[in-house]
C-alpha positions as CSV (number, residue, x, y, z in Angstrom):
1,X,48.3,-110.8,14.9
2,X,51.6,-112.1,15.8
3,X,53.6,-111.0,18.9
4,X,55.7,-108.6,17.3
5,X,52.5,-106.5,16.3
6,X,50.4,-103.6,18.1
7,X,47.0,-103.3,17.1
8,X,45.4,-99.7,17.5
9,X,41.8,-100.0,17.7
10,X,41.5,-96.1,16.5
11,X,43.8,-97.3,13.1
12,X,41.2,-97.6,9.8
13,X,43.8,-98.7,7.7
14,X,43.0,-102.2,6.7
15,X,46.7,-103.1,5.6
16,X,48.6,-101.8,8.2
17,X,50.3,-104.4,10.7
18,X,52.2,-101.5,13.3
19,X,55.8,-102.9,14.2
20,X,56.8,-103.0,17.8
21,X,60.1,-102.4,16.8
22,X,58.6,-99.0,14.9
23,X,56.7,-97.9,17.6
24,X,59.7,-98.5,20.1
25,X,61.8,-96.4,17.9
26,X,59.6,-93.9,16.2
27,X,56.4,-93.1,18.6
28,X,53.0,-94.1,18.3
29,X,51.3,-94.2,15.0
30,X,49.8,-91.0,13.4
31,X,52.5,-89.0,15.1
32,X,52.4,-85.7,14.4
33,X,56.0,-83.4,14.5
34,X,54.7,-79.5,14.3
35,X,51.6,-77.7,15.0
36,X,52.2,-76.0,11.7
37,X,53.3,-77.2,7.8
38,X,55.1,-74.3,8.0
39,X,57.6,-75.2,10.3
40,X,59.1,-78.3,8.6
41,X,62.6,-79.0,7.9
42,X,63.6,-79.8,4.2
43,X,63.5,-83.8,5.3
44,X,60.0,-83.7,6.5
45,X,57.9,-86.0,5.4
46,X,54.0,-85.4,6.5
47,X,51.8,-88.6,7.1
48,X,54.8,-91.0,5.6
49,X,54.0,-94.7,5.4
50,X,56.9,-96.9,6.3
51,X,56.9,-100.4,4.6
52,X,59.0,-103.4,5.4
53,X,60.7,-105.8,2.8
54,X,56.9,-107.9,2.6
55,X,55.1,-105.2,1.5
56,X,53.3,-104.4,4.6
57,X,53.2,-100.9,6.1
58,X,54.8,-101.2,9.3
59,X,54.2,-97.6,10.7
60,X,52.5,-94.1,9.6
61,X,52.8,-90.6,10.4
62,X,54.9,-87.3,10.3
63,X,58.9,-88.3,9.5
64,X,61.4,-85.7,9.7
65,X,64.9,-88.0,8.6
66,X,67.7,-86.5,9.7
67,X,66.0,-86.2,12.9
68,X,64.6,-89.8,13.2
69,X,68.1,-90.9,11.6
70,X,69.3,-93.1,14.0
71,X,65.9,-94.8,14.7
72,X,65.7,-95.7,11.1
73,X,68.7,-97.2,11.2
74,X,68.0,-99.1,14.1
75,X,64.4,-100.2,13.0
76,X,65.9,-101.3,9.6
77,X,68.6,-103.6,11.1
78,X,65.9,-104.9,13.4
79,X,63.3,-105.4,10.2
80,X,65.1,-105.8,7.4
81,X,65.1,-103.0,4.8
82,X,62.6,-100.2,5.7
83,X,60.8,-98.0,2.7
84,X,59.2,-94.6,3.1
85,X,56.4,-93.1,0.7
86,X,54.4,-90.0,0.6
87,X,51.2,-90.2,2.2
88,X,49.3,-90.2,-1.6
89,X,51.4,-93.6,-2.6
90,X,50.5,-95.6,0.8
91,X,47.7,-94.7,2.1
92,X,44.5,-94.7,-0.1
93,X,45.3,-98.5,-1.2
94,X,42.4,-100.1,-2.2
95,X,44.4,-103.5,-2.0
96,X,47.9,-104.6,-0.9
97,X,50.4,-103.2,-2.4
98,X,53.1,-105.3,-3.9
99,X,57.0,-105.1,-3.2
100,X,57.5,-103.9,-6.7
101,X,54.9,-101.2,-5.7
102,X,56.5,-100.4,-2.6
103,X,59.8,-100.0,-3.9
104,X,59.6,-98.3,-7.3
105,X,57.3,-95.6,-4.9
106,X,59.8,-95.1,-2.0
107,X,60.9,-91.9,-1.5
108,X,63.6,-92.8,1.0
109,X,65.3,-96.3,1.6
110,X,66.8,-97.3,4.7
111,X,69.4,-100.5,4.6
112,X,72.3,-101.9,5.8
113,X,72.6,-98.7,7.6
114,X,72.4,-96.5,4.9
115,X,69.4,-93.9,4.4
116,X,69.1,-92.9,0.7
117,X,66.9,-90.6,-1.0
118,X,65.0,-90.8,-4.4
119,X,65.8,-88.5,-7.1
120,X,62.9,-86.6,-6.7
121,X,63.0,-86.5,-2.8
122,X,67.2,-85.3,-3.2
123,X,66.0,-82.8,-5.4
124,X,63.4,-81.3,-3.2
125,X,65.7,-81.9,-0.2
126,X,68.4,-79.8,-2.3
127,X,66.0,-76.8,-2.6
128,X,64.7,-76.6,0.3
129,X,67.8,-76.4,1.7
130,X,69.2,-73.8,-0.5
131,X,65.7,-71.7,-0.3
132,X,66.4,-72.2,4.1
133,X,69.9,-70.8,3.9
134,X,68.8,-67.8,1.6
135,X,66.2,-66.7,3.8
136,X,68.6,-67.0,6.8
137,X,70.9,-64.6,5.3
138,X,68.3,-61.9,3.9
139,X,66.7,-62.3,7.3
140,X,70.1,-61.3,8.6
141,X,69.7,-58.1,6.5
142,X,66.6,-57.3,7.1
143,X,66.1,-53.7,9.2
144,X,64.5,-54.2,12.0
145,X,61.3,-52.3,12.1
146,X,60.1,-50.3,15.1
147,X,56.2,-50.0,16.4
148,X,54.9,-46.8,18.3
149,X,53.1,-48.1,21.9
150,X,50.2,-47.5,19.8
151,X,51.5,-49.6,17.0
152,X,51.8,-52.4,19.3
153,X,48.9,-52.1,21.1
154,X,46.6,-52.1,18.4
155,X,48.7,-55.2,17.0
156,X,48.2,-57.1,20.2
157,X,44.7,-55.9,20.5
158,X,43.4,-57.5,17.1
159,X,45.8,-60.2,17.0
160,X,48.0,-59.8,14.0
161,X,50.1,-57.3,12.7
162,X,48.8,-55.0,10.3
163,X,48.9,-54.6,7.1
164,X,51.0,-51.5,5.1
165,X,47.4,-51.1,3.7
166,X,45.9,-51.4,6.7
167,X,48.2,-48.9,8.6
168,X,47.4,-46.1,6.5
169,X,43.7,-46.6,6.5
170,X,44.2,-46.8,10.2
171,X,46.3,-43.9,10.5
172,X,44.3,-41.6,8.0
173,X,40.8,-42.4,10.5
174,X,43.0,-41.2,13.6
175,X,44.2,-38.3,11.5
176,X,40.3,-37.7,10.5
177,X,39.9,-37.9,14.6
178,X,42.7,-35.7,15.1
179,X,41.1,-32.8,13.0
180,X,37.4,-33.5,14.6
């Protein structure tokens, strides 16, 4: 291990050799950016591997690239040219992977201070996008609905909002009360 390396003790993955430079610049490794899948940004990558110009996985964990931008940048004009794959193509190695692995798998190539996507990860990154902005402006038209104090109540009570299906069963018992 060579002074430019951190070695985590908790890390299982044989062919990973954590950058300095990456952790200076991107966190830990194994970072984690949202509690939920849910909330990620068309440029999120979950559980990314980042590889330098050798072949050897410099960092891992949850990218969001527009975001981390400027680290990227940074960390590629500190390493040399940095390459990012899904979680599927650099993690579960049973051996290490070769440059021409690396490369023909990166999703996203940082060099020379240029970020660039692969077709399939501009693609994705294109919807997403589009799918975002759509549901920005129906959201915009969406009535707002309004809950009784009961309504809310009982919402806060259980812990979830319920169900149209789930309203009217609710609302036909009370009615069944009502008559009682």
């Amino acid at each position: 291990m060579d002074q430019g390396e951190k070695r985590n003790p908790f890390v299982t993955d044989k062919f990973a050799r954590i950058s300095r430079a990456a952790v200076n610049l991107l966190g830990y490794p194994d970072r984690m950016l949202y509690r939920s899948k849910s909330m990620k940004r068309p440029t999120t990558i979950f559980n990314a591997n980042v590889y330098n110009s050798k072949a050897e996985k410099i960092w891992y964990g949850d990218l969001e690239i527009e975001k981390d931008r400027e680290a990227l940048i940074e960390l590629s004009n500190n390493v040399g040219p940095v390459y990012i794959l899904w979680e599927i193509d650099g993690r579960f190695l049973k051996q290490k992977p070769t440059v021409a692995y690396i490369k023909s798998r990166a999703i996203v190539t940082v060099e020379a201070g240029i970020i660039a996507y692969n077709e399939e990860f501009d693609a994705r990154v294109k919807t997403l996008t589009e799918r975002a902005s759509q549901k920005a402006v129906s959201d915009q038209h969406q009535p707002i609905s309004v809950l009784s104090k009961t309504e809310i109540t009982k919402n806060v009570y259980y812990g979830m909002k319920l169900s149209g299906e789930a309203k009217s069963n609710n609302n036909s018992k009370e009615d069944n009360n009502e008559e009682k």
